[in-house]
PyMOL commands that place a pseudoatom at each C-alpha (Angstrom):
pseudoatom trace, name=CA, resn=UNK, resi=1, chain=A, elem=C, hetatm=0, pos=[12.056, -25.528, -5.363]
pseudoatom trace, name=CA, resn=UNK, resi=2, chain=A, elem=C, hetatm=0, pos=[9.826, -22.417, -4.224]
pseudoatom trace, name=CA, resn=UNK, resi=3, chain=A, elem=C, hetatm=0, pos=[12.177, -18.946, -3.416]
pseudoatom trace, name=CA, resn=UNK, resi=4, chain=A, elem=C, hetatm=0, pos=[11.505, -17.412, -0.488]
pseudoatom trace, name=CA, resn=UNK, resi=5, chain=A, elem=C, hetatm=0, pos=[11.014, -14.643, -3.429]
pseudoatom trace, name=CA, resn=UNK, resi=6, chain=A, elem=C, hetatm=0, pos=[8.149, -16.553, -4.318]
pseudoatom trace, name=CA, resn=UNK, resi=7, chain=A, elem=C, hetatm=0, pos=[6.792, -16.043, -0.813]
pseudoatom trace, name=CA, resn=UNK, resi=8, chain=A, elem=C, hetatm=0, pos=[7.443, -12.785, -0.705]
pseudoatom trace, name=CA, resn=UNK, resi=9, chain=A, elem=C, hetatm=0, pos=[5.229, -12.129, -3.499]
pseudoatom trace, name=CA, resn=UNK, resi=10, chain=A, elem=C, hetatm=0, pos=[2.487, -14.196, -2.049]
pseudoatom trace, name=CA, resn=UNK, resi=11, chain=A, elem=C, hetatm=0, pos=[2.672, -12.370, 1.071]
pseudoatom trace, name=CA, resn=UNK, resi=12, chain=A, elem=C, hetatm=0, pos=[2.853, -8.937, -0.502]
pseudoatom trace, name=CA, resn=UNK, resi=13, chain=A, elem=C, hetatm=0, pos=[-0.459, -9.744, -2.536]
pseudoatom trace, name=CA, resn=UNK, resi=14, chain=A, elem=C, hetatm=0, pos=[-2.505, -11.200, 0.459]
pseudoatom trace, name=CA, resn=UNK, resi=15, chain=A, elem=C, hetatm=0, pos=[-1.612, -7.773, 2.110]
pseudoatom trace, name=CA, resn=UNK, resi=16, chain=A, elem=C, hetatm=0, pos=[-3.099, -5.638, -1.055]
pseudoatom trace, name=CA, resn=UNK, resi=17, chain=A, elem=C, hetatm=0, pos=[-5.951, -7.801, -1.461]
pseudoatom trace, name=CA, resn=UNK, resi=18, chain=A, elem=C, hetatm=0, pos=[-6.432, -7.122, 2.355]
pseudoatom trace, name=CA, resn=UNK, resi=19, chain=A, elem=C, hetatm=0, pos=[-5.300, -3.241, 3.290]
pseudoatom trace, name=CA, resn=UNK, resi=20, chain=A, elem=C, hetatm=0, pos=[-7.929, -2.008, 0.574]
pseudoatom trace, name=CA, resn=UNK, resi=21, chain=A, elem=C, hetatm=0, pos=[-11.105, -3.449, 2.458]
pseudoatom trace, name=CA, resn=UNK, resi=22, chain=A, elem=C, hetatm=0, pos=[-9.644, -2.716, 5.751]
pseudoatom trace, name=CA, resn=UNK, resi=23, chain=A, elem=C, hetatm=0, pos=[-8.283, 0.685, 5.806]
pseudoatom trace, name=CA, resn=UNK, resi=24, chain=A, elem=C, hetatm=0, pos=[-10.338, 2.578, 3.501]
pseudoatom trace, name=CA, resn=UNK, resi=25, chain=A, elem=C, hetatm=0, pos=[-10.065, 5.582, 5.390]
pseudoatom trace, name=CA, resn=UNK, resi=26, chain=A, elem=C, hetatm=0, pos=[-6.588, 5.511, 6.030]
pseudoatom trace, name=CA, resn=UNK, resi=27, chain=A, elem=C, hetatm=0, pos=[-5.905, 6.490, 2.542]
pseudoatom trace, name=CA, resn=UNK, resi=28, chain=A, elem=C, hetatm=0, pos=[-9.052, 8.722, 2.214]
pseudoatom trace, name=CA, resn=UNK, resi=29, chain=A, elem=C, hetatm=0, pos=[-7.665, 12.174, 2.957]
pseudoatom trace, name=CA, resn=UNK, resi=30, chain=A, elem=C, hetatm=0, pos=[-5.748, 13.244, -0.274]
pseudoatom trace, name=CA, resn=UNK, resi=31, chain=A, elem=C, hetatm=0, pos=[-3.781, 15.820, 1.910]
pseudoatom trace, name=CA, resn=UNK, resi=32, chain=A, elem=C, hetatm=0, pos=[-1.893, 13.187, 4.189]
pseudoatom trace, name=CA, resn=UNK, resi=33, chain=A, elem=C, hetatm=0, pos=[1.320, 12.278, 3.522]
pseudoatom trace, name=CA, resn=UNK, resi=34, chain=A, elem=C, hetatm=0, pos=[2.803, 8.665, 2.543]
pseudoatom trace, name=CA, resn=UNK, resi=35, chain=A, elem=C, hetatm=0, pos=[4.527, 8.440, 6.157]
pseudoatom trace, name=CA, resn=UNK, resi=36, chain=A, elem=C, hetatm=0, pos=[0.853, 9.746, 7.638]
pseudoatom trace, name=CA, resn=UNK, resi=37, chain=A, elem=C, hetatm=0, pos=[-1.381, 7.108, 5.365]
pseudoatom trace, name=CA, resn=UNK, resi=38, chain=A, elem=C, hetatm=0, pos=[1.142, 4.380, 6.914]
pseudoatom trace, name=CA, resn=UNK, resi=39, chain=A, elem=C, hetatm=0, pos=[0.851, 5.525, 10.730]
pseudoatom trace, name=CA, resn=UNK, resi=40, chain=A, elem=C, hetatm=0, pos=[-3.422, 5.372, 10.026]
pseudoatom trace, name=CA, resn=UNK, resi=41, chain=A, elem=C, hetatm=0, pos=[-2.927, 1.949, 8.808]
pseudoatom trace, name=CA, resn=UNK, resi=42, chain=A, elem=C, hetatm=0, pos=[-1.027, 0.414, 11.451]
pseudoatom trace, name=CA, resn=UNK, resi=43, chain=A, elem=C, hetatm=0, pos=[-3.161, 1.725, 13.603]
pseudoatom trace, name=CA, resn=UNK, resi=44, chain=A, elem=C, hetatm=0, pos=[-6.186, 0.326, 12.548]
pseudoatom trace, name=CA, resn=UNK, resi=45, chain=A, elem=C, hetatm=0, pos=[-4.635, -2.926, 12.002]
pseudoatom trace, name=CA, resn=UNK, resi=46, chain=A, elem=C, hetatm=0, pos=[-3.316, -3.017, 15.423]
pseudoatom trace, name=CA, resn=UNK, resi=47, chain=A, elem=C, hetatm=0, pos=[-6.542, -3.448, 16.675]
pseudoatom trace, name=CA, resn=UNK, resi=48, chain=A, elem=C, hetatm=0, pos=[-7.248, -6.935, 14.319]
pseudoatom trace, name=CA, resn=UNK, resi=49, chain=A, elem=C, hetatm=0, pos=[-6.247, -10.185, 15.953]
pseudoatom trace, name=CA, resn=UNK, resi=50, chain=A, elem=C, hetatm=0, pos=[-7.349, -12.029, 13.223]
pseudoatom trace, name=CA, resn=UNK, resi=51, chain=A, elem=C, hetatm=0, pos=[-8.455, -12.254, 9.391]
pseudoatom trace, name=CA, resn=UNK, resi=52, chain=A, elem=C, hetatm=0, pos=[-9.496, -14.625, 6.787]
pseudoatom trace, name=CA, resn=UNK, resi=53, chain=A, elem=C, hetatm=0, pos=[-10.833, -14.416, 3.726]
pseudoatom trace, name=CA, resn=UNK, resi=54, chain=A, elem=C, hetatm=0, pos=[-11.094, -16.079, -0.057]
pseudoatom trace, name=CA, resn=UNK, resi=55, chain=A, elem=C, hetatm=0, pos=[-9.518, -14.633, -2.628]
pseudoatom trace, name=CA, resn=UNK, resi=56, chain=A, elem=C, hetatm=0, pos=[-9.416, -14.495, -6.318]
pseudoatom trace, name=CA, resn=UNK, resi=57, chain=A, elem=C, hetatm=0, pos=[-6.050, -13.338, -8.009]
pseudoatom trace, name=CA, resn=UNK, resi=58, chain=A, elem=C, hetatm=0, pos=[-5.344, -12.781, -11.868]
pseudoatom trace, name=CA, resn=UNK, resi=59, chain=A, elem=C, hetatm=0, pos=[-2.789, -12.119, -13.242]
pseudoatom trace, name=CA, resn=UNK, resi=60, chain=A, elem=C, hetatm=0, pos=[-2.473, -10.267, -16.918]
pseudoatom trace, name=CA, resn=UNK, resi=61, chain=A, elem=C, hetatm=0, pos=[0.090, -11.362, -19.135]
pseudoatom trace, name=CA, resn=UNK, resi=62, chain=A, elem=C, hetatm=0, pos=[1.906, -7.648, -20.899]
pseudoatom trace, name=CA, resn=UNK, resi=63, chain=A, elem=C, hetatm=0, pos=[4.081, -7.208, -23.914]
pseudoatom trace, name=CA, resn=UNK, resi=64, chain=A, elem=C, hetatm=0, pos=[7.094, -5.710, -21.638]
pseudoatom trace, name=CA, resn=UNK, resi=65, chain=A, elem=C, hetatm=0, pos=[8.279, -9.335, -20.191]
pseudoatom trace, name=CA, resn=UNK, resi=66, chain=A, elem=C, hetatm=0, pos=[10.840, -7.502, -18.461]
pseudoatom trace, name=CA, resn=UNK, resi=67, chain=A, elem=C, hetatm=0, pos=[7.886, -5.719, -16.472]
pseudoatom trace, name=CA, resn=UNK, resi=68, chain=A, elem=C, hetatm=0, pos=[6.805, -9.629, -15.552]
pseudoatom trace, name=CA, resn=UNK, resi=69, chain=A, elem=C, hetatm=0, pos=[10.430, -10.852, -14.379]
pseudoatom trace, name=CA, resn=UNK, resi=70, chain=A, elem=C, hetatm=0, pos=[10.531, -8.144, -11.845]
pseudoatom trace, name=CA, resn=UNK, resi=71, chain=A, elem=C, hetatm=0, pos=[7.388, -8.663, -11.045]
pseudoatom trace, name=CA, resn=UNK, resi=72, chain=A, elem=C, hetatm=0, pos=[8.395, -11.977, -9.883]
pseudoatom trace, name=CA, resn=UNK, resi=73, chain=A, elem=C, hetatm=0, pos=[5.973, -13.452, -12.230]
pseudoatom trace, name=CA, resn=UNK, resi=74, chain=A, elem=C, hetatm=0, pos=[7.294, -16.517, -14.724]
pseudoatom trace, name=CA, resn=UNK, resi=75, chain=A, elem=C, hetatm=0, pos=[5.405, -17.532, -17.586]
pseudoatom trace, name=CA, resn=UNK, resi=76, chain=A, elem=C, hetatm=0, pos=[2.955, -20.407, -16.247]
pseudoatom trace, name=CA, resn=UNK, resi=77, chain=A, elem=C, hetatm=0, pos=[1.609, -17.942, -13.893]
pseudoatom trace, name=CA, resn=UNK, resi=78, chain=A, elem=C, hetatm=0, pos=[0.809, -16.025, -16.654]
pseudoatom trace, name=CA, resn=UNK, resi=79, chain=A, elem=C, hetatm=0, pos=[-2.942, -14.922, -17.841]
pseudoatom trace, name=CA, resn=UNK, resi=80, chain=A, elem=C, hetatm=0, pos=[-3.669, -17.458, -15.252]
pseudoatom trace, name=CA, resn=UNK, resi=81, chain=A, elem=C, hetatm=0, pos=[-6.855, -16.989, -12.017]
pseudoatom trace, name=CA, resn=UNK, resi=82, chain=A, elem=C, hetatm=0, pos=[-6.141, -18.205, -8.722]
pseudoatom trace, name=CA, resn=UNK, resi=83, chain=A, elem=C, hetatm=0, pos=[-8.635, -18.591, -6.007]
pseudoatom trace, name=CA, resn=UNK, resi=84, chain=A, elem=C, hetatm=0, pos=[-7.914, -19.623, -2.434]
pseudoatom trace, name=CA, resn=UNK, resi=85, chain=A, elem=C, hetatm=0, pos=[-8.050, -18.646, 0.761]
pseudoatom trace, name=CA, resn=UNK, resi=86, chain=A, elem=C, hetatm=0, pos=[-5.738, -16.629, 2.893]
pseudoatom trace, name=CA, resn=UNK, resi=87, chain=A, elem=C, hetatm=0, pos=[-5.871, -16.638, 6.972]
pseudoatom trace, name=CA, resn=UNK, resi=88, chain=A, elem=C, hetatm=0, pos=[-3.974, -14.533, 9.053]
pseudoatom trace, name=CA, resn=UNK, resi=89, chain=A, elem=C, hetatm=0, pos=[-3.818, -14.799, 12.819]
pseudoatom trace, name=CA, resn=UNK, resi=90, chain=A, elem=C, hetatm=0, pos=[-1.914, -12.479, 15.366]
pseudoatom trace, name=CA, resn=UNK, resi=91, chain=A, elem=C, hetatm=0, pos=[0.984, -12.791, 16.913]
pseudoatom trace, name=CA, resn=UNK, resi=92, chain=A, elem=C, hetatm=0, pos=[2.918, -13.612, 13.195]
pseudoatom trace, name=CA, resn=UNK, resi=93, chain=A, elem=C, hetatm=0, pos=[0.786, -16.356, 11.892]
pseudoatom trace, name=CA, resn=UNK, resi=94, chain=A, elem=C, hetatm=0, pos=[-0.127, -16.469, 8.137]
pseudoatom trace, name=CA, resn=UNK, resi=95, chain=A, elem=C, hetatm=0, pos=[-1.845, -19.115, 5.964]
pseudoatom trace, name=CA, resn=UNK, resi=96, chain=A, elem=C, hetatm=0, pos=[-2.117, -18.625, 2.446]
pseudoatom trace, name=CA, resn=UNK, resi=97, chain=A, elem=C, hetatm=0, pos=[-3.939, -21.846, 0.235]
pseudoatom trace, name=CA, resn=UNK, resi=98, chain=A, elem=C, hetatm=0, pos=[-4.478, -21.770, -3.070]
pseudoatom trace, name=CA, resn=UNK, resi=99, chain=A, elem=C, hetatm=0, pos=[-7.189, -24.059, -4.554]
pseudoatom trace, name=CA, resn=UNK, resi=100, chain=A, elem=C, hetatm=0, pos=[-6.843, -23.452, -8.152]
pseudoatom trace, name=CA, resn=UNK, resi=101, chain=A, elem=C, hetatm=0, pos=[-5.610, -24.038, -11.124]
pseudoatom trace, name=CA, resn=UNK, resi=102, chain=A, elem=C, hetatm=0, pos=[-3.775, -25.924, -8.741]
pseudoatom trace, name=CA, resn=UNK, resi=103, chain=A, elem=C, hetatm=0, pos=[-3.313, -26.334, -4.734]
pseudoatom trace, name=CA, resn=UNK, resi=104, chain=A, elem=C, hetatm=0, pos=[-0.505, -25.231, -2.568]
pseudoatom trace, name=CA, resn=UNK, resi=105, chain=A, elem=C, hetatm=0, pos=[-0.427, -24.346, 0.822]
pseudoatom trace, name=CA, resn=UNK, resi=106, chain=A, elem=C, hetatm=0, pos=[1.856, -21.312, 2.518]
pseudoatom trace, name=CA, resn=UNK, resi=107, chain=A, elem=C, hetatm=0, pos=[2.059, -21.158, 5.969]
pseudoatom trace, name=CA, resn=UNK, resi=108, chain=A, elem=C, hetatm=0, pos=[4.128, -19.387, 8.624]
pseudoatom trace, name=CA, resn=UNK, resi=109, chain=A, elem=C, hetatm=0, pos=[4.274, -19.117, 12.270]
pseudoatom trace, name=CA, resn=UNK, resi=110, chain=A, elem=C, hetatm=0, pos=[6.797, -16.029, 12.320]
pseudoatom trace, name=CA, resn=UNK, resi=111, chain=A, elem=C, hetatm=0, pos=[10.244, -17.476, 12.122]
pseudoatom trace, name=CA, resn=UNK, resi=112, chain=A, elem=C, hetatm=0, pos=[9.336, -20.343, 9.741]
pseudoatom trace, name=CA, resn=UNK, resi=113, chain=A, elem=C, hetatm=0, pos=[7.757, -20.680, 6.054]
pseudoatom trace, name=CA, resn=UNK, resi=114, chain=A, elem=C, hetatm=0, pos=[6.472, -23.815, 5.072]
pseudoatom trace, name=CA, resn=UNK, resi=115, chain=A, elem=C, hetatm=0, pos=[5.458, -24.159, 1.150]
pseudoatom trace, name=CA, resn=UNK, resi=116, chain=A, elem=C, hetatm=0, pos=[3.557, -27.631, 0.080]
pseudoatom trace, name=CA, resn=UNK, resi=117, chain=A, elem=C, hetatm=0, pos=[3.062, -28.798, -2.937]
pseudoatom trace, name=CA, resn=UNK, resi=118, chain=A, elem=C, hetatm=0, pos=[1.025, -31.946, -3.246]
pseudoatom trace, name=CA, resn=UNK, resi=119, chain=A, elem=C, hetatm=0, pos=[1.216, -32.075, -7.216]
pseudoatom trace, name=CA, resn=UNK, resi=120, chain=A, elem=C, hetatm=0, pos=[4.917, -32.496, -6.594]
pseudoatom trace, name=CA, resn=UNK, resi=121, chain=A, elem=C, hetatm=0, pos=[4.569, -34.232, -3.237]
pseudoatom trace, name=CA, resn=UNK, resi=122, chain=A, elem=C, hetatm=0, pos=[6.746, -31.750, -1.998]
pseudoatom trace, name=CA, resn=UNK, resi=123, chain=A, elem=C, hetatm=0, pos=[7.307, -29.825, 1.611]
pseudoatom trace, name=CA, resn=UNK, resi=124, chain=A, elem=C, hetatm=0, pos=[9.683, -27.066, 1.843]
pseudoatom trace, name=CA, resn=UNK, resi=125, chain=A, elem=C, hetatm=0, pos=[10.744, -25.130, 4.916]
pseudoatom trace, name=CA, resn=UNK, resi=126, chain=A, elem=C, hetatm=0, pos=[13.013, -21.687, 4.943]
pseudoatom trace, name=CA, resn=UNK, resi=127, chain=A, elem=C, hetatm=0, pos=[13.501, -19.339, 7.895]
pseudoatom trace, name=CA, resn=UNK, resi=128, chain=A, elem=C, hetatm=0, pos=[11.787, -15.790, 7.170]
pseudoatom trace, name=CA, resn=UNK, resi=129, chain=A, elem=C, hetatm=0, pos=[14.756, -13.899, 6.660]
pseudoatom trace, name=CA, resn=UNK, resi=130, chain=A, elem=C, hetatm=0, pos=[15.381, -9.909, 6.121]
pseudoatom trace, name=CA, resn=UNK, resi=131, chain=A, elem=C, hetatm=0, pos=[13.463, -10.084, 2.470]
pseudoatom trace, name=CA, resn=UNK, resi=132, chain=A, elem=C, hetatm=0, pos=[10.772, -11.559, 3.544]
pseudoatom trace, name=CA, resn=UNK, resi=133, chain=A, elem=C, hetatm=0, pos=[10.513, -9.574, 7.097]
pseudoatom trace, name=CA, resn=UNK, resi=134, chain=A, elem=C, hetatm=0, pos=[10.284, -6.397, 5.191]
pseudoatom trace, name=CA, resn=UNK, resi=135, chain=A, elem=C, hetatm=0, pos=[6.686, -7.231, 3.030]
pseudoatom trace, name=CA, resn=UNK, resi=136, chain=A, elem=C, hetatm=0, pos=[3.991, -5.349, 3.971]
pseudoatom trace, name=CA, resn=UNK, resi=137, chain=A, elem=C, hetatm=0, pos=[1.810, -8.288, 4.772]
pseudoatom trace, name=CA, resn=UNK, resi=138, chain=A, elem=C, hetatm=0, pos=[3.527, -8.290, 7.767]
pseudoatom trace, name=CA, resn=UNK, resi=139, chain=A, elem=C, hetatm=0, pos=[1.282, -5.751, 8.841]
pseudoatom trace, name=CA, resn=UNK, resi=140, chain=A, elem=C, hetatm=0, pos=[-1.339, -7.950, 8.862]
pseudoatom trace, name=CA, resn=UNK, resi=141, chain=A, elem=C, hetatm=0, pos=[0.107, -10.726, 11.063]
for i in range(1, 141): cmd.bond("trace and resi %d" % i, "trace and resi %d" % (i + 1))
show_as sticks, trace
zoom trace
C-alpha cells in the first residue's frame, strides 16, 4: 500500500522540478534572506492558475543507504528514470502520472489523495493530512 509519505515525496519533487523554471529571480539576489526568497516566490506563484508539464526524474543510487531511507527512497526506486507528467491546477488540484518504468497516477483535489496502480490493479484514497499539507508543492496548487 502507497504512504501518504510516498506522496509527500512525489509532491515535494513536482514542486523542485517546478519552482526552478518559475521563479528564477526569486532566488537571484544573493543578499535576500531565506524568509525574503520565500515571500518572492509566493508571490509570483500567486499569480499562476495553472501548470503542466513532463518531467524526467532520476534517481542516483549512494553508498550511505541511510542517506536513501530518509530520503524516502527504497531500493527498486533506485538508479532508476522516471518520466511523466505532472499537472497542477488552482484552487488545490494536483495530478502527478508517471509513464515509466512503470505507470501510476497521483491525484488530489485538496482534501483527498488518490494513488492508482494499474500493475497491481489497485486504487487507494487517504485524506491530505498535516504531513502532507506542509510540502512545498503546495505552493503550486
Amino acid at each position: 500500500m502507497i504512504s501518504v509519505k510516498k506522496v509527500a515525496y512525489a509532491l515535494t519533487l513536482s514542486a523542485s522540478v517546478v519552482a526552478p523554471v518559475m521563479s528564477a529571480t526569486a532566488f537571484a539576489a544573493t543578499a535576500a534572506s531565506e524568509q525574503q526568497a520565500t515571500s518572492n516566490l509566493v508571490k509570483q506563484l500567486s499569480g499562476m492558475q495553472s501548470l503542466s508539464a513532463n518531467f524526467e526524474q532520476t534517481t542516483k543510487a549512494t553508498n550511505n543507504t541511510r542517506a536513501s531511507k530518509n530520503k524516502g527512497l527504497t531500493a527498486q526506486h533506485m538508479n532508476q528514470t522516471f518520466k511523466g507528467v505532472m499537472k497542477v491546477e488552482r484552487p488545490g488540484k494536483f495530478f502527478w502520472e508517471t509513464t515509466s518504468p512503470s505507470k501510476q497516477t497521483i491525484a488530489t483535489t485538496g482534501k483527498t489523495v488518490w494513488i492508482y496502480d494499474p500493475d497491481l490493479q489497485q486504487a487507494v484514497r487517504q485524506n491530505l493530512d498535516d504531513q502532507v499539507a506542509n510540502t512545498p508543492a503546495l505552493l503550486l496548487s
